[in-house]
N, C-alpha and C positions, 0 to 999 in steps of 0.2 A: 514541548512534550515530544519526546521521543517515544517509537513503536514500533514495529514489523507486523505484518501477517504472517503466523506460520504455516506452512507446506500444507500439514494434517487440516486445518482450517479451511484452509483453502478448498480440499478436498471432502469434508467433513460435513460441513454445515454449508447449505445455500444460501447465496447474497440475495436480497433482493436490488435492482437497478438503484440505483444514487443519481442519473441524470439530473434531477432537482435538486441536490447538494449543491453546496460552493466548499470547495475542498483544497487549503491549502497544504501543499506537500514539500518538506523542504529536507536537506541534507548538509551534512558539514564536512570538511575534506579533514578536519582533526576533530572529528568523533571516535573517540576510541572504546567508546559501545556499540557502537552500529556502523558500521561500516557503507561506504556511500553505495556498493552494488545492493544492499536492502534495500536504501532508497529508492534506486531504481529498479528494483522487481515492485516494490510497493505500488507506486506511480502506475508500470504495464499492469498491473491485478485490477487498480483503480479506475484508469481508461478503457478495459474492458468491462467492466461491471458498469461504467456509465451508457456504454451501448448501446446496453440490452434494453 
């Protein structure tokens, strides 16, 4: 499955922590719907919200 966080999201609605998740995150270099820099903002959103 593919997905993104959008911006407005991000800033919109509050996360609650995930630390107790198991959260695999992965990316393709020939995704031609999602581009691998999503991936990797995704991933920094992700490791921030397991923080907290």
């Amino acid at each position: 499955m593919n997905g993104y966080v959008p911006e407005f999201l991000k800033d919109r609605f509050p996360v609650r922590p995930i630390g107790h998740l198991h959260v695999f995150l992965s990316d393709g270099a020939e995704d031609n719907i999602f581009p691998r820099e999503i991936g990797r903002k995704n991933a920094a959103f992700l490791k921030k919200k397991e923080q907290k």
